[in-house]
Backbone as numpy.savetxt, mean C-alpha at the origin, in Angstrom:
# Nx Ny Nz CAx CAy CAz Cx Cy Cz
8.50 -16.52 39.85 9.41 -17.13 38.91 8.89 -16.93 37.50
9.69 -16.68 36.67 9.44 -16.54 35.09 9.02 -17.64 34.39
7.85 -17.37 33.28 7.61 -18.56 32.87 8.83 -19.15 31.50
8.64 -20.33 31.31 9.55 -20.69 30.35 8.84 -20.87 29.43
9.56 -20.40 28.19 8.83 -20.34 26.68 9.86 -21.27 25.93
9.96 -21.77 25.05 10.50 -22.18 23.88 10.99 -21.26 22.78
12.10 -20.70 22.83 12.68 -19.82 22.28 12.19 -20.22 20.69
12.27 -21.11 20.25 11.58 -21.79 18.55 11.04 -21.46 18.30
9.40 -21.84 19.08 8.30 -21.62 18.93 8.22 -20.12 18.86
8.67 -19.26 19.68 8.21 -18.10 19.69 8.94 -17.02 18.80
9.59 -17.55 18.29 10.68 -17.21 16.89 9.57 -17.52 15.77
8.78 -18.18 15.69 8.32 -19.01 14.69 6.97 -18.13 14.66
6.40 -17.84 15.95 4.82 -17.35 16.28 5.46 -15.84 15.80
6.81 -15.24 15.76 6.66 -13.80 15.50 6.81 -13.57 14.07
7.53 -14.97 13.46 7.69 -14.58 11.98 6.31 -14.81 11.14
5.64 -15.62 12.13 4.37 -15.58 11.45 3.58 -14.24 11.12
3.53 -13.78 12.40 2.71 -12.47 12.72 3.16 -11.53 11.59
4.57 -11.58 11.57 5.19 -10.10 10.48 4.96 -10.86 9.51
4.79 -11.78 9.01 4.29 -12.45 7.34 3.23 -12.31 7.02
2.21 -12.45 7.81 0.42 -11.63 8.12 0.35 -10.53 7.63
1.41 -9.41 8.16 1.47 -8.03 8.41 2.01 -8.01 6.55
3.09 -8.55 6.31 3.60 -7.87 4.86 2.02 -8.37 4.09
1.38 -9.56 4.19 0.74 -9.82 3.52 -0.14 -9.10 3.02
-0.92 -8.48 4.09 -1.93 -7.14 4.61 -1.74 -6.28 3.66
-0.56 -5.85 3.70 0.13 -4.89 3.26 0.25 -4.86 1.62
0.69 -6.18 0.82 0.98 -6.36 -0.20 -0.63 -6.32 -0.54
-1.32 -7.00 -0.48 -3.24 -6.91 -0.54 -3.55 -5.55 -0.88
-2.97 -4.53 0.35 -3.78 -3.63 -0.24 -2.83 -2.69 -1.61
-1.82 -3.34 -1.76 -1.01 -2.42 -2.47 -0.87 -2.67 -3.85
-1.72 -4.26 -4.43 -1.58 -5.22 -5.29 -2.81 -5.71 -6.24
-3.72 -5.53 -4.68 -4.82 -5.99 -4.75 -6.19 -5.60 -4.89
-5.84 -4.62 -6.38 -6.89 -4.23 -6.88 -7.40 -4.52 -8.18
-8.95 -4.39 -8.58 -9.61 -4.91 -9.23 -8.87 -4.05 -10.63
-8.85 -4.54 -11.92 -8.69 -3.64 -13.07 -9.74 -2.33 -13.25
-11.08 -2.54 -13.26 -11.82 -1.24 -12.97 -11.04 -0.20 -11.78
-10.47 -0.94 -10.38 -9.89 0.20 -9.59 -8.69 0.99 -10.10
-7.92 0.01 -10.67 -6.70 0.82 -11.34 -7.08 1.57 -12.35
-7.86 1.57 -13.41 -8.80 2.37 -14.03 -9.00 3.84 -14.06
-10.09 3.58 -13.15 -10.80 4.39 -12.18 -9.25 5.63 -11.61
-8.36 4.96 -10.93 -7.27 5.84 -10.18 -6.81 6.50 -11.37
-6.15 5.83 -12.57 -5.59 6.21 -13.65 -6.07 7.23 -13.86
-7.67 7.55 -14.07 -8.37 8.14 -15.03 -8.69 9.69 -14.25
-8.47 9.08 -12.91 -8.56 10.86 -12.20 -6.91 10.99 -11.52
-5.73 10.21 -12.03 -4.69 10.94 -12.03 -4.31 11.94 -13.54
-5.09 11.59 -14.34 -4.96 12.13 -15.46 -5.82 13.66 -15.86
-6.94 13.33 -15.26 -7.97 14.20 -14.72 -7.18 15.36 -14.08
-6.32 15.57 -12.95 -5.50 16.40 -11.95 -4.50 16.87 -13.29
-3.94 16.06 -13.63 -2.68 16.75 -14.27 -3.37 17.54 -15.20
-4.37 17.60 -16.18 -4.90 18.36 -16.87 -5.65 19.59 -16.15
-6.26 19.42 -15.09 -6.74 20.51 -13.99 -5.86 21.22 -13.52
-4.29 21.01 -13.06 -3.70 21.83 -12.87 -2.65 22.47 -13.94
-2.52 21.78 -15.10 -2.19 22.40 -16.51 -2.70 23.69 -16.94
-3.90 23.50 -17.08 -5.24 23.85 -17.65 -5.22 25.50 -16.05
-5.05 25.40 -15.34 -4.89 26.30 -14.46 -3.62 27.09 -14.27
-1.89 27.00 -15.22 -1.27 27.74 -14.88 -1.32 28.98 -15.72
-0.85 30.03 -15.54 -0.77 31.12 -16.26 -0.06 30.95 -17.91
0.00 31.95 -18.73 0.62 31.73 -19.87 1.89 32.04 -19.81
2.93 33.13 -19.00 4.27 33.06 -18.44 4.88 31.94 -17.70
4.17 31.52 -17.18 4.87 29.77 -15.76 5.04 29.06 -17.13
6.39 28.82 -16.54 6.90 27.34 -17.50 6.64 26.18 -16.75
């Protein structure tokens, strides 16, 4: 025989879990130090000049 759950509760235990999960998620997407954003800035800027700096004098 199947056990019986509480349809509530377990509505409640899954919205938890996926609220964990966005949280996780927002942390790592949010949740960086000003030196890290920095730091990323400074070698996305780095690339665009490296591959500038590398096209021919005809390529537009």
């Amino acid at each position: 025989m199947a056990e019986i759950i509480n349809l509530r509760t377990a509505r409640k235990a899954r919205k938890r879990a996926d609220d964990a999960t966005l949280a996780e998620q927002n942390r790592a997407k949010f949740g960086r130090t000003k030196g890290e954003k920095e730091r990323d800035r400074i070698e996305a800027e780095r690339l665009v000049r490296r591959i500038d700096g590398a096209k021919r004098e005809g390529d537009a």
